[in-house]
N, C-alpha and C positions, 0 to 999 in steps of 0.2 A: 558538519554538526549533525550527528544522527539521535532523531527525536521518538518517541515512542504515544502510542495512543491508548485507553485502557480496552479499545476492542481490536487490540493485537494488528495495527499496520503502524510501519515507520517510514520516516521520513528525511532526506536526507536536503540538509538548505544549503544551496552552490549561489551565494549574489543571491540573486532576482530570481533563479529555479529551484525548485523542487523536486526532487526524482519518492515516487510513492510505492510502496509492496506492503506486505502482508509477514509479519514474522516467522520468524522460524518452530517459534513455539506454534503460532495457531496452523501454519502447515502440519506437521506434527499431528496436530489434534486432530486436522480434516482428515489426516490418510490422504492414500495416494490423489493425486487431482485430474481429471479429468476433460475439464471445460473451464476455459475463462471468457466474460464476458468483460471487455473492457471501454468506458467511453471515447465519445470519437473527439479528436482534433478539434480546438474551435470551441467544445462545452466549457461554460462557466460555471464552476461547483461553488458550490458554497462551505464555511467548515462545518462538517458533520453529513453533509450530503451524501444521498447513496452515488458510487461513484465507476462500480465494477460488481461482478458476480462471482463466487467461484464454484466450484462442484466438484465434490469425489466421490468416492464410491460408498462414502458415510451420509454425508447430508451438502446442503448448498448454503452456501453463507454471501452475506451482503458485504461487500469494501465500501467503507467510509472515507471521505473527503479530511484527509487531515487537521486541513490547510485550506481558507481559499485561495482560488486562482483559475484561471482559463488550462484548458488542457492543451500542451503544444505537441506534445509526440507519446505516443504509443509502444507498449513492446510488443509489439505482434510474434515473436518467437514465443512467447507465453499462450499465445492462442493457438498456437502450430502444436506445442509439445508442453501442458502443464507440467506436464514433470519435474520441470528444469526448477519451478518455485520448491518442490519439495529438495531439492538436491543443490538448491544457490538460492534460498529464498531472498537473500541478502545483496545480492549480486544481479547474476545473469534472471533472478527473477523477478526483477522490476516491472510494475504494472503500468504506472504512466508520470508524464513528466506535466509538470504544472508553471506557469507563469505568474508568479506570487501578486498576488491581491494586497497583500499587508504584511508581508515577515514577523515583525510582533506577535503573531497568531503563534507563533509556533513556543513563543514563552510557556503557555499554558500545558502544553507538550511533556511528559516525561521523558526522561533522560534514563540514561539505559541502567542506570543503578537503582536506579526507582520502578523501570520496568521491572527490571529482575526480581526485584521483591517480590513485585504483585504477582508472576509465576510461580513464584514458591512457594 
C-alpha cells in the first residue's frame, strides 16, 4: 500500500514496516540532489517530524516523518550517490525504514489519485 503526504514523500506499509522516500515529483522540483542527510537507526519520529535533509543544486528541503515509528534501517546508498533518488525515487531511492508506531496513521495519508491531483 503506497501512501502519499501533502509535502511530497510516500510511504509504502509492509505488516508492522514502513519503507519512507521523497516523490518523484518533489525530486523533479529539487534538481539534481547532492547531499542526503538521513536519521540514524534507533530514532523515534513522530508523524510530522523532521526526519531527513536533502540538497541540490537549487535549494535544501526538510523530509518529514510520515508515519510514526522507530527508525530500523537506513539507505546509505542514497548518501553515497543522491542521484539514485532523482533516477528511482520510488525504488532504489528509499530513504529509511520505520517500525510502525500505529498503522491507522497512515489512513490520513493520501493515496496516489489524490496525490496526483494535488501535482496537477
Amino acid at each position: 500500500m503506497l501512501k502519499f503526504t501533502k509535502d511530497h514523500e510516500w510511504v509504502k506499509i509492509d505488516g508492522g514496516q514502513a519503507t519512507v522516500g521523497i516523490t518523484a515529483h518533489a525530486a523533479e522540483q529539487l534538481g539534481d540532489l547532492v547531499f542526503v542527510e538521513l536519521p540514524e537507526v534507533g530514532k523515534v519520529l513522530g508523524k510530522g517530524d523532521n526526519a531527513a535533509v536533502v540538497e541540490s543544486v537549487k535549494a535544501a528541503s526538510d523530509v518529514y516523518s510520515p508515519i510514526s515509528g522507530t527508525v530500523s534501517e537506513v539507505n546509505d546508498i542514497v548518501v553515497e550517490d543522491p542521484s539514485i533518488i532523482n533516477s528511482d525515487a520510488a525504488g532504489a531511492g528509499w530513504f529509511f525504514k520505520l517500525t510502525l508506531k500505529d498503522a491507522s496513521e497512515s489512513d490520513a495519508l493520501l493515496d496516489e489519485a489524490a496525490y496526483n491531483q494535488l501535482i496537477a
